[in-house]
C-alpha positions in Angstrom: 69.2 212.2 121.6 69.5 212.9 125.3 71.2 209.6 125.9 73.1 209.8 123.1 75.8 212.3 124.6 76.4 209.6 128.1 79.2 207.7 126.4 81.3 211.0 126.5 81.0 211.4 130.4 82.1 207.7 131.2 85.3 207.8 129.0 87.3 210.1 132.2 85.4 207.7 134.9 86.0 204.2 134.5 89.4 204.3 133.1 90.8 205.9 136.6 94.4 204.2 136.6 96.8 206.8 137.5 100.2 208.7 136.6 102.3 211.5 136.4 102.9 213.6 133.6 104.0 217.3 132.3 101.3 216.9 129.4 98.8 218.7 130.9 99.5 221.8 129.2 97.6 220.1 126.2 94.2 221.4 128.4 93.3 224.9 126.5 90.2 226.4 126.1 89.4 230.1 124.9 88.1 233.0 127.1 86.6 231.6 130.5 84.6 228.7 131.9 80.6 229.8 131.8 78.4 228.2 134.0 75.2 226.2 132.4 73.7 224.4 135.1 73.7 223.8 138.6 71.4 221.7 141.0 72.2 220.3 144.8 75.6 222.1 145.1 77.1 220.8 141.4 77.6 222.9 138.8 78.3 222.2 135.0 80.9 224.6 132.8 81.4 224.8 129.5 83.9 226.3 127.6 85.0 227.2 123.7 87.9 224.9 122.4 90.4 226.2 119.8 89.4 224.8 116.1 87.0 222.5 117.5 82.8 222.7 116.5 82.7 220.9 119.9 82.7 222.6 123.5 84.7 221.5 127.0 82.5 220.4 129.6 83.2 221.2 133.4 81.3 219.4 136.3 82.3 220.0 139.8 80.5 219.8 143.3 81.4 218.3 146.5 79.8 213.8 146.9 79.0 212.3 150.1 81.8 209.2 150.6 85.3 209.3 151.6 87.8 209.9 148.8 89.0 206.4 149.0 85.8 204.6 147.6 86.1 206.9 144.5 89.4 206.5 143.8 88.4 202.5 144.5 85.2 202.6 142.7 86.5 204.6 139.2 89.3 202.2 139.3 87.3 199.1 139.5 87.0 199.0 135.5 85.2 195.4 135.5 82.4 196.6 137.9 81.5 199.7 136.1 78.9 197.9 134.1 76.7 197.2 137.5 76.4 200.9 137.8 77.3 202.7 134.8 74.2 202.1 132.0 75.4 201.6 128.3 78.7 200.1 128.4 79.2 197.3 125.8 82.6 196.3 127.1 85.6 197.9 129.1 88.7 196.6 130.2 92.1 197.2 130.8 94.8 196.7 127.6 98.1 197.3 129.9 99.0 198.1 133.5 101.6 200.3 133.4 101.8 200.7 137.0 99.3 201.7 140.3 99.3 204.8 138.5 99.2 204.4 135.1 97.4 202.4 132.4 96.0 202.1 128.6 92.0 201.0 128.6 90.1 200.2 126.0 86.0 201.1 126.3 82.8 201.2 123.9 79.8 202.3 124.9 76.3 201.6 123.4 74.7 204.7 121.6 70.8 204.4 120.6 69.8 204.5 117.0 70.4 205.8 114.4 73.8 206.8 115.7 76.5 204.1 115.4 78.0 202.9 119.2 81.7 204.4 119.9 85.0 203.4 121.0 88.3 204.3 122.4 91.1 203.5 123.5 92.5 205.6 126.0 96.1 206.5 128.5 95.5 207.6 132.2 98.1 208.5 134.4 97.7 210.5 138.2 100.1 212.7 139.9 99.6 214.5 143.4 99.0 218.3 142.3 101.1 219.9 144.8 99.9 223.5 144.3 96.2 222.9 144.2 96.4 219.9 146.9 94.3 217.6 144.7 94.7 214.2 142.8 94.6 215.1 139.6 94.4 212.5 136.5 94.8 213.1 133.1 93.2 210.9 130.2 93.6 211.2 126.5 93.1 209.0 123.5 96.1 207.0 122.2 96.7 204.6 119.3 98.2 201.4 120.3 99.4 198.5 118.0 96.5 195.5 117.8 93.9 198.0 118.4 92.6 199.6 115.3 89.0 201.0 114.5 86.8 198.4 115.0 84.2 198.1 111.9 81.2 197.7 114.2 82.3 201.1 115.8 83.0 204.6 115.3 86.2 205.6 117.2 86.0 208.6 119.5 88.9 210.8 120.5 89.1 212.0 123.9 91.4 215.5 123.3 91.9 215.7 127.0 90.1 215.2 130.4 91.1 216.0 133.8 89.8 214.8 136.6 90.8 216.1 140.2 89.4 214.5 143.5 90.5 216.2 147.1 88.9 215.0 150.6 87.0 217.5 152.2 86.4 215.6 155.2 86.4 212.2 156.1 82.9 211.7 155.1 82.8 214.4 151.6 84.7 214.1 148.5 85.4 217.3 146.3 85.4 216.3 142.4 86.2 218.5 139.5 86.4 217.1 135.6 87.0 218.8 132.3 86.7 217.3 129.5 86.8 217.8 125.8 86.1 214.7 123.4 85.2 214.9 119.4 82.7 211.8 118.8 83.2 211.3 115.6 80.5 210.1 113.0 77.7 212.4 111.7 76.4 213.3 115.5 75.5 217.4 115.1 77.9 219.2 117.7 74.9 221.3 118.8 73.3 218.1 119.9 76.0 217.3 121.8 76.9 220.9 123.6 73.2 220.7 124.6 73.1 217.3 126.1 76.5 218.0 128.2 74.6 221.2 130.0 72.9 218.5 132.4 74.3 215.0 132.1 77.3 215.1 133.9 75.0 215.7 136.8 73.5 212.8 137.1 76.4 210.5 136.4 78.2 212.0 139.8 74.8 211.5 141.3 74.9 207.8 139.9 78.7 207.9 141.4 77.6 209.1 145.1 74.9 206.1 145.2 77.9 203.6 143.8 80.4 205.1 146.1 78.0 203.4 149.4 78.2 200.5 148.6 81.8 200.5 147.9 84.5 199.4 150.1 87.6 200.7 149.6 90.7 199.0 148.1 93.4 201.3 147.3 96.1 200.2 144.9 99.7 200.9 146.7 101.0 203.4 144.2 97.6 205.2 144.7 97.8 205.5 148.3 101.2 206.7 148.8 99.5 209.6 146.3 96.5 209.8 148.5 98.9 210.1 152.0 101.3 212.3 150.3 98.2 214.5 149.7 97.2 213.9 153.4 100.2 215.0 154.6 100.2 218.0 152.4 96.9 219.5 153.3 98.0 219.7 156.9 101.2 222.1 156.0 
C-alpha cells in the first residue's frame, strides 16, 4: 500500500515547464496547514479540502544544490525515469513556451490497484511578493488524449510548487498538492501514505540534483535573474 500513494508526488515534479497565470486562486484548503511529519529539516503538511474525502499535502525544507540543477533536473521530463521509480511513460504533449507546457504521465501502481494517468498544464511565474518561483500544475483535458482503457485517469485539483535560492550552494522547496486518484483506492490509505512519502522523493531529488548539470531554458532564466535581482532590493 505504501507504494501505492508515490504516483501522486511525481505528477508536480516531472512536469516542471513553466508559466504565468492568475489561476492560482483555485488553491483552497479549510482551517490551517497541520504538520504530520518532519525529519532532517523537511516537514510534511496536510490540510482539509472543501468537498473532497481526500486531504492536501505540504512538503517543504531547504536541499543541498543550487536552484538551477532543480529547475534543470524537474524539467528534464525524459530523464525522470533514471531517478524517479514507477514511471511507465512521460513526455511532453505541447511546448507552449520556456514557461509553459501540457504533459502527459502514467505511473505504475502495484496490484490490485489499477496504474494511473494524467494529463496535465504547468505554467511558472516569478512571485514577486514572496520572492520565489512559483509553478502551478493542474489536470486538463486535451483533444487526442482520452482515458486510456489500460488506465485509471487521475485529476491533479491543483499543485504548487515554489523553489527560491538560499544560497549558492541550498535550494528552498515548498509543494502543495491536492490530487483525487480515482478508482476504488480508500482515501484513508492515501492521507496515511502522504504523511511520509514526499520525504523521501525530495531526498531522491537532492541525490539527482548532484549529478545534474544545469541547463536553463531562456524563458526560465530571465525568471530565475528577475528573481535574483529582486532578492537584492
Amino acid at each position: 500500500m505504501f507504494v501505492m500513494y508515490k504516483w501522486l508526488l511525481f505528477l508536480i515534479f516531472p512536469a516542471l515547464v513553466f508559466g504565468q497565470n492568475k489561476e492560482f486562486n483555485r488553491i483552497k484548503i479549510i482551517g490551517e496547514w497541520h504538520k504530520v511529519f518532519s525529519r532532517d529539516g523537511f516537514e510534511i503538511l496536510i490540510a482539509e479540502v472543501p468537498n473532497s474525502n481526500f486531504k492536501a499535502f505540504r512538503a517543504r525544507g531547504v536541499l543541498e544544490g543550487n536552484i538551477t540543477k532543480y529547475l534543470t533536473l524537474y524539467r528534464n521530463i525524459e530523464d525522470m525515469k533514471e531517478w524517479s521509480p514507477k514511471l511507465i511513460d512521460k513526455y511532453v504533449i505541447k511546448d507552449i513556451s520556456d514557461t509553459e507546457a501540457i504533459t502527459y504521465q502514467a505511473d505504475d501502481i502495484p496490484w490490485p490497484a489499477q496504474d494511473r494517468d494524467m494529463v496535465l498544464r504547468n505554467k511558472l511565474y516569478l512571485d514577486r511578493k514572496n520572492k520565489v518561483l512559483k509553478v502551478l500544475t493542474y489536470s486538463v483535458k486535451m483533444k487526442g488524449y482520452p482515458p486510456n482503457k489500460d488506465y485509471i485517469r487521475a485529476i491533479i485539483n491543483w499543485g504548487e510548487f515554489s523553489l527560491r535560492p538560499i544560497n549558492p550552494n541550498q535550494t528552498y522547496i515548498d509543494f502543495k498538492i491536492h490530487a483525487e486518484p480515482g478508482g476504488t483506492i480508500p482515501a484513508w490509505v492515501v492521507n496515511q501514505i502522504q504523511r511520509k512519502w514526499p520525504y523521501k522523493f525530495l531526498k531522491k531529488s537532492e541525490r539527482a540534483a548532484r549529478n545534474t548539470i544545469p541547463k536553463v531554458k531562456p524563458g526560465v532564466m530571465k525568471l530565475y535573474t528577475d528573481l535574483l535581482k529582486l532578492m537584492k532590493k
